[in-house]
C-alpha positions in Angstrom: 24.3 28.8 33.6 26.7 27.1 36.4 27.3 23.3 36.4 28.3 24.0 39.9 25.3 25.8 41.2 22.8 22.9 39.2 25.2 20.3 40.9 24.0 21.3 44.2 20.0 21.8 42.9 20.6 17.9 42.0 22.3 16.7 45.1 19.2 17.8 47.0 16.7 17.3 44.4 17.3 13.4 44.9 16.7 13.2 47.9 13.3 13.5 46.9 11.2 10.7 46.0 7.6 11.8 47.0 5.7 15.7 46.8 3.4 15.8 49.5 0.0 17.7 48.9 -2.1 19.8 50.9 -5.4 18.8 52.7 -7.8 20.6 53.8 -8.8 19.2 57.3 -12.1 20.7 56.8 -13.3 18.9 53.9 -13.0 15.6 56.0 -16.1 16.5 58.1 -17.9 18.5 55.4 -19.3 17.7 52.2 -18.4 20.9 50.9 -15.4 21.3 49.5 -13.5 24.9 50.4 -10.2 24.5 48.9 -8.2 22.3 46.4 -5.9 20.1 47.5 -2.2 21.6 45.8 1.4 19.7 45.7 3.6 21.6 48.7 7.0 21.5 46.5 10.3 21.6 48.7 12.2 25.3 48.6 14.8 23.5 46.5 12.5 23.1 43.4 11.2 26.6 43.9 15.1 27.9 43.8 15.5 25.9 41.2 12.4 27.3 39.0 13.8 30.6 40.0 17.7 30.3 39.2 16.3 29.1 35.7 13.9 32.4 35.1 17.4 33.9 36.5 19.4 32.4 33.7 17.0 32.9 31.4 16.2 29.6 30.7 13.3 29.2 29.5 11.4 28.3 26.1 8.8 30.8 24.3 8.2 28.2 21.9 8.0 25.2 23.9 5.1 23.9 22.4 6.3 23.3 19.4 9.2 22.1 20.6 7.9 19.6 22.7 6.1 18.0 19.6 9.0 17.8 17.6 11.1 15.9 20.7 7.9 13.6 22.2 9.6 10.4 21.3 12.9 11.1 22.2 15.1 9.8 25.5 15.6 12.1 27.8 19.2 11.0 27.5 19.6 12.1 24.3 18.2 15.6 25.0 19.9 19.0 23.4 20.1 21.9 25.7 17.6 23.1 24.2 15.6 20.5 24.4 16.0 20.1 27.8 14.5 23.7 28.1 11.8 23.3 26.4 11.2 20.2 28.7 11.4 21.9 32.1 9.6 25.2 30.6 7.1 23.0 29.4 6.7 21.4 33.2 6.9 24.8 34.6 3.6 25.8 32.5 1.5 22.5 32.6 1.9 23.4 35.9 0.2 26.6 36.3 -2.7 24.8 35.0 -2.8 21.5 36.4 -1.4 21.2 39.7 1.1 18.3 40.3 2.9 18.2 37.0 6.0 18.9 38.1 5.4 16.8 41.2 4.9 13.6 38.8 7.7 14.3 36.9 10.2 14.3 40.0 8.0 11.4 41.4 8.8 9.1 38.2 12.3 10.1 37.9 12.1 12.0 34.9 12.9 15.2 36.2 15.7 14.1 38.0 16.8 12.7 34.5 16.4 15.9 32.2 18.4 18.2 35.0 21.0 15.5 35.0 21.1 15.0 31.2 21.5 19.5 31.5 24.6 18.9 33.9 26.2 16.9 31.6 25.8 19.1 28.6 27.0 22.0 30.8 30.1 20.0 31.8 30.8 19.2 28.1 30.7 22.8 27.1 33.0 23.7 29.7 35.8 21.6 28.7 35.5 22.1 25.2 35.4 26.5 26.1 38.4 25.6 27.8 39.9 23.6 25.0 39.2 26.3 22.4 40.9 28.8 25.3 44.3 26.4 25.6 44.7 26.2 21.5 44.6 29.8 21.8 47.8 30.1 23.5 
């Protein structure tokens, strides 16, 4: 995964601060209801979703992992625990609509890919550190 390419994901990813839903105009003047209403996420949280299943960044055991890390600060996230985080965020979601929207709404979203940068970074100077005692 690229620092650089989830540097510009977060550059436009806080620019967001509310996920607009849906609404179905018709359910105004009828008491039936024809659709649910759905969060209408900006493309960049889609491409972002989608670089991820690109990298292969994703948890198959996120559940378990997510019990083990419930109490911890963001801040203080692994890498790995940051994918169980935004795996687990991606599947909540197919279930319960707006998951992800509440997590970018409070922030914590924002936090974890942040907390991800970072991590990246470090791993890249220390890759090149190992590279320069080489020579």
């Amino acid at each position: 995964m690229d620092a650089v390419v989830l540097a510009s994901y977060i550059k436009e990813i806080r620019t967001i601060k509310k996920i607009e839903w849906t609404k179905d105009e018709e359910e105004e003047e009828s008491l039936e209801v024809s659709q649910f209403s759905y969060p209408e996420y900006p493309a960049v949280v889609e491409g972002l979703f989608n670089y991820l299943d690109q990298q292969s960044f994703y948890d198959i055991n996120y559940l378990d992992n997510m019990e083990k890390i419930q109490e911890k600060a963001l801040s203080l996230f692994t890498k790995e625990e940051v994918k169980s985080y935004l795996t687990s965020l991606k599947r909540e979601e197919r279930y319960g609509d707006g998951v992800i929207a509440e997590a970018i709404e409070s922030g914590l979203f924002l936090e974890a890919l942040v907390r991800l940068e970072e991590i990246l970074q470090k791993e890249k100077i220390e890759k090149e550190e190992i590279k320069n005692d080489k020579k």
